[in-house]
N, C-alpha and C positions, 0 to 999 in steps of 0.2 A: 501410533499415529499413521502408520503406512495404510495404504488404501483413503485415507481421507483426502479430501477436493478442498480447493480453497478457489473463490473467484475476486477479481480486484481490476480495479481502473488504473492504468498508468496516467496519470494526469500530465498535460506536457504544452508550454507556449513558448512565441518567440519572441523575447527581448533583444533589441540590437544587434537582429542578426543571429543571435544565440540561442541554442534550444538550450529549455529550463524542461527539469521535470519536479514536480509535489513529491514529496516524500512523509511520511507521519512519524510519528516517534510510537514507542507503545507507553502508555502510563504503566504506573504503580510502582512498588519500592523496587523489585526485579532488574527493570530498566533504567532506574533512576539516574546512575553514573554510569551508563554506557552511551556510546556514540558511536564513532564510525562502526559500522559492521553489525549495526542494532535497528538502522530505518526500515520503513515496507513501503511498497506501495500500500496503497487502502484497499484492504481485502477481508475476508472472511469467510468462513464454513456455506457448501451450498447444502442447503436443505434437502431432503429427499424426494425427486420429484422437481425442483426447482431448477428453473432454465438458468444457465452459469451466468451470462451475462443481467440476467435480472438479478440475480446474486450481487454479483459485483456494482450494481449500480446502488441497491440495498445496501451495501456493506458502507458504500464511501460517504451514503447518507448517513448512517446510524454515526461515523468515526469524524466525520467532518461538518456535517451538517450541512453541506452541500449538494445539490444534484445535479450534475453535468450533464448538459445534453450538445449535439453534435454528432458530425463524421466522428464514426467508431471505426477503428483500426483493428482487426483482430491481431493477436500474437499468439507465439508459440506460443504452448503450455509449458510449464519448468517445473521439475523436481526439487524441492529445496534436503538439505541435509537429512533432514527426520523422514524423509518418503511420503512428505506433503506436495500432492501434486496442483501447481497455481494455475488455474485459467486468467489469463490477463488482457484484457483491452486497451488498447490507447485512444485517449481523449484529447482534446484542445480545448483547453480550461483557462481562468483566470482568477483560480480561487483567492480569494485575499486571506492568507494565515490568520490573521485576526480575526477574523470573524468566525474561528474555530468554536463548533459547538460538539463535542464527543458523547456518545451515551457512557453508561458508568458500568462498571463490574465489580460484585462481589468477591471478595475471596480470603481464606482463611489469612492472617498478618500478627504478627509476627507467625510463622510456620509452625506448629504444632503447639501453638497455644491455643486455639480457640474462640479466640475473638475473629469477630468476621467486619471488615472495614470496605470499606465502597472507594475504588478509583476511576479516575477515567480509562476508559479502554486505548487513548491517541490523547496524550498529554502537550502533544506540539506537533506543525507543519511547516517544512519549510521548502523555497524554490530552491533548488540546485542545477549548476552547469550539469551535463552529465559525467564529467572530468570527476567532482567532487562527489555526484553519486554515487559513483561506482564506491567511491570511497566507504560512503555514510549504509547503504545498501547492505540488506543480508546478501549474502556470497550467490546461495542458491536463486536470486531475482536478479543479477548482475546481468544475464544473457536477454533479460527486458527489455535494458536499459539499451544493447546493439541491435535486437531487433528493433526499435522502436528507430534509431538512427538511421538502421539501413532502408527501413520502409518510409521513411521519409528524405531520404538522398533521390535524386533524378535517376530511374532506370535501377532505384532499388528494389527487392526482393516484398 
């Protein structure tokens, strides 16, 4: 996986004074029972040739069925664990989780049996504080979640 790009929309609104950010779940049996330390933002592989942030607007349609438009934030890029490098943007969204529509993936289920079963690729979305983000967040997307706070603080970065 090293050398691969991935691009993704931090999605983010203010409740009560409160910044929330979207997070997606992944489907399929793999992630079934996991939580904290299993969310993403909504991202995906940039094509070759394909501008990152068209990527990342691509991605959160194909996982959410949504397309945010708006002030785009740029953020750092982050390395996650496996040498997957994230380009990420932040948005100011109001996505309603219900109205989640994910496209589907194929793939081989139970593992070396042979049968091949169709999931969704984003089987759930949900708002969170960034408190419990960071919680729910892979490890290596955690530094999204302070860039996106401190570029949105008065006299932030």
């Amino acid at each position: 996986m090293a050398g691969k790009k991935s691009a993704g929309l931090l999605l983010f609104r203010m409740r009560s004074g409160r910044l929330e950010v979207l997070l997606v779940h992944p489907g399929g049996p793999f992630w079934a029972r996991k939580d904290d330390g299993a969310w993403s933002i909504p991202k995906g592989e940039i094509a070759d040739g394909e501008d990152a942030l068209a990527a990342a607007t691509r991605e959160v349609e194909e996982e959410t069925g949504a397309r945010p438009s708006g002030r785009v934030i740029a953020l750092d890029p982050v390395r996650q664990s496996g040498g997957k490098v994230v380009h990420a943007w932040a948005v100011e969204s109001d996505f309603d989780p219900a109205t989640l529509r994910s496209n589907l993936v194929e793939m081989e289920w139970p593992p070396r049996s042979g049968q091949r079963k169709t999931f969704p690729e984003v089987d759930r979305a949900a708002w969170f504080s960034l408190e419990t983000a960071a919680r729910k967040i892979l490890s290596g997307q955690t530094p999204l979640l302070r860039q996106l706070e401190a570029r949105l603080t008065p006299g932030g970065t």
